[in-house]
C-alpha positions in Angstrom: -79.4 -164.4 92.2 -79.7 -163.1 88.7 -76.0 -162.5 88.1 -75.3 -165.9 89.7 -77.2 -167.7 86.8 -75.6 -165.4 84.1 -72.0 -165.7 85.4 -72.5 -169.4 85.3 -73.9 -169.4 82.2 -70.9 -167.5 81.0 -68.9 -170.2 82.3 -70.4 -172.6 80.8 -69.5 -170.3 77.2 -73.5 -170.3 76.7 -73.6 -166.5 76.8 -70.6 -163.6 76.7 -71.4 -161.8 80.4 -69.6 -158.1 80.0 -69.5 -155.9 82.9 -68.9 -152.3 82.0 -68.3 -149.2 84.1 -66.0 -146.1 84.6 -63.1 -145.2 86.6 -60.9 -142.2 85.9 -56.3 -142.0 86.4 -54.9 -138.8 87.0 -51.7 -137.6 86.1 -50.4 -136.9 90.1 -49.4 -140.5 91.8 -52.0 -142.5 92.9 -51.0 -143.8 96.3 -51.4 -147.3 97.2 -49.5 -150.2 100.1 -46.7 -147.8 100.7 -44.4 -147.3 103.8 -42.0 -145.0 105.5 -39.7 -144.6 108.2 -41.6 -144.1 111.4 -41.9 -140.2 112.2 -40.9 -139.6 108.0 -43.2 -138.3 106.4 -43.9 -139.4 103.0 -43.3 -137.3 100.2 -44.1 -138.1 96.4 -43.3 -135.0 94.0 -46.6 -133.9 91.7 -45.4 -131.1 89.8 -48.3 -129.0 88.7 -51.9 -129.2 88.2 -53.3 -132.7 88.0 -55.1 -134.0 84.7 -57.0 -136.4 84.4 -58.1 -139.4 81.7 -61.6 -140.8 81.9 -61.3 -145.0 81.3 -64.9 -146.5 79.8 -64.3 -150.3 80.1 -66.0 -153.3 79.7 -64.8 -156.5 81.3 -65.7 -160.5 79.7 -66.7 -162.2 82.6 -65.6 -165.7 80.9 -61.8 -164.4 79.3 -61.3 -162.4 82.3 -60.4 -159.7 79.4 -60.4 -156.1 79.8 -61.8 -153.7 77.0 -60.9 -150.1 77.6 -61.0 -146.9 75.8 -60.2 -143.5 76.9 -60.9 -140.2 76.7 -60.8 -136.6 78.1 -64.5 -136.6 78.7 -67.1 -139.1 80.6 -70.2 -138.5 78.5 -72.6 -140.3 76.6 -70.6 -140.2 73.6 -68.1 -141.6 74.7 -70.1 -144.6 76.0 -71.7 -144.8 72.8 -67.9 -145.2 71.2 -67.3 -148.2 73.8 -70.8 -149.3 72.6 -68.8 -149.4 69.0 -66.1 -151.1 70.1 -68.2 -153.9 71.5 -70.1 -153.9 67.5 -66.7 -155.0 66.6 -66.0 -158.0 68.9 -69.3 -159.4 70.0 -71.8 -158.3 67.3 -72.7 -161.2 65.2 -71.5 -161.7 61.9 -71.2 -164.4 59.3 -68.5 -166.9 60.4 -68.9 -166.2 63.9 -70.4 -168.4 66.7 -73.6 -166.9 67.3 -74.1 -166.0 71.6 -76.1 -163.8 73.6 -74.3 -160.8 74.7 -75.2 -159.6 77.8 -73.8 -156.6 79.5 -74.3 -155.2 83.4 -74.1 -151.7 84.0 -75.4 -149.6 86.6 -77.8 -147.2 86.3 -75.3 -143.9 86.2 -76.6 -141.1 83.9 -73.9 -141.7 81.5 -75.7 -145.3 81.0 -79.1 -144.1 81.1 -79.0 -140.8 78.8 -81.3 -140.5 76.0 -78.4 -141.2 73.2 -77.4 -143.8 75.5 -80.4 -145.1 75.5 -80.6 -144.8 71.8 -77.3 -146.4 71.1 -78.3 -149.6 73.3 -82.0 -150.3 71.2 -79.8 -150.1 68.0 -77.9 -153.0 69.2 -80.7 -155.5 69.6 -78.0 -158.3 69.8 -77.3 -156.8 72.7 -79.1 -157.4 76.3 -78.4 -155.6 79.2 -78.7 -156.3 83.0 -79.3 -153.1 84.7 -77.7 -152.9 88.2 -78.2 -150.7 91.4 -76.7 -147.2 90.6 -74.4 -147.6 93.9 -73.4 -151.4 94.0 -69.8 -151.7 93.1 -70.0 -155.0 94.7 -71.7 -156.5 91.8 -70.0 -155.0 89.1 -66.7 -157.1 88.3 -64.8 -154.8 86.8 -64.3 -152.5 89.9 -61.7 -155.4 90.7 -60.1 -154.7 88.0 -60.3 -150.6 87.7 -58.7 -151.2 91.5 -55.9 -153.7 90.5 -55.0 -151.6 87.3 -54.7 -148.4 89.9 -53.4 -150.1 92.5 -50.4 -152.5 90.4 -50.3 -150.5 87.6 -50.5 -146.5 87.7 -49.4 -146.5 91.7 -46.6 -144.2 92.8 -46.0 -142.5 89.3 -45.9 -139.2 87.9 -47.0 -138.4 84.5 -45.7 -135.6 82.6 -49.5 -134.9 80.5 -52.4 -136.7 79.5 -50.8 -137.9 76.8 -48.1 -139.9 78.8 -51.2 -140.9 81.4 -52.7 -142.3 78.5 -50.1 -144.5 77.1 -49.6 -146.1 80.3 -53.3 -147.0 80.9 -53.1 -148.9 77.2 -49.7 -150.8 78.2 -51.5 -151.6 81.6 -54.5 -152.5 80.3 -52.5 -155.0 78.0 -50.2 -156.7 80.4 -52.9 -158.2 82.4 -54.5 -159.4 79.0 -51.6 -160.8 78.2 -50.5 -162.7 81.1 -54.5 -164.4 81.0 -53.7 -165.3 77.6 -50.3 -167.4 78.4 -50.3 -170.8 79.5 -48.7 -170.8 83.3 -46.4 -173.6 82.4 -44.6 -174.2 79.9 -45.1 -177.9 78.4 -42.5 -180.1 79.4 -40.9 -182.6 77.1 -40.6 -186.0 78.0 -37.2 -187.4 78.7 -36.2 -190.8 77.5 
């Protein structure tokens, strides 16, 4: 009932609602909606040992925008470099319209460790709205860790991290990108 109120209230552009959480891509294909021949079996070459890139996101419930940062690790420092990201776009400043922040996260250790903690109290423009430790369901950006798997990162190989990282940044970007366009272009009136 809670997170009904403060998704409307995003809505509404009374408050930013983030939703932040962790997923990890590895470097071996991620499998999703394919097919073969009846009998075939289905083959996808993963040369070598698999590595893997942790993803810290947080998603705008309002924009429908998705915030991500990666690393090799998923620690508390590197939620606490998300935590700087988010001092960059949401904290207030002078010149900027002045809204609650709010962010969901569940209650994982890498959200509830003491310099996590810590982090958090130092932002006090910053609210959060603890969720269930197992409740995937009502964190949004599980849809969106699934989508960027699933329509993104699916039935590739990547040579290293390196390359696994580049294309989590270009996914990340092209749903952004296509929120951000207008769906039809305006059309002139003829005469």
């Amino acid at each position: 009932m809670r997170l009904r109120l403060l998704r409307q209230q995003a809505a509404a552009g009374d408050i930013h609602l983030l939703f932040g959480d962790e997923a990890e891509a590895l470097t071996h294909p991620y499998l999703a909606h394919c097919w073969a021949a009846r009998g075939a079996d289905l083959r996808v070459e993963a040369p070598g040992r698999a590595r893997k890139r942790a993803l810290l996101g947080v998603l705008d419930h309002a924009r429908r925008e998705l915030v991500v940062l990666t690393s090799g690790t998923k620690r508390s420092g590197d939620f606490v470099a998300l935590l700087g990201r988010l001092d960059r776009d949401y904290a207030p400043r002078p010149g900027r319209t002045d809204r609650p922040v709010v962010l969901a996260l569940d209650n994982g250790p890498i959200h509830t460790s003491k310099a996590s903690r810590k982090a958090l109290a130092e932002r006090p423009w910053l609210t959060v709205e603890w969720l269930p430790k197992y409740a995937p369901e009502l964190n949004d950006i599980e849809r969106s860790w699934r989508d960027l798997k699933r329509h993104y990162l699916a039935h590739q190989t990547f040579r290293d991290a390196d390359a696994l990282d580049a294309a989590i940044h270009q996914a990340v970007q092209a749903p952004n990108h296509e929120r951000q366009t207008p769906t039809c272009a305006p059309i002139s009136r003829a005469a």
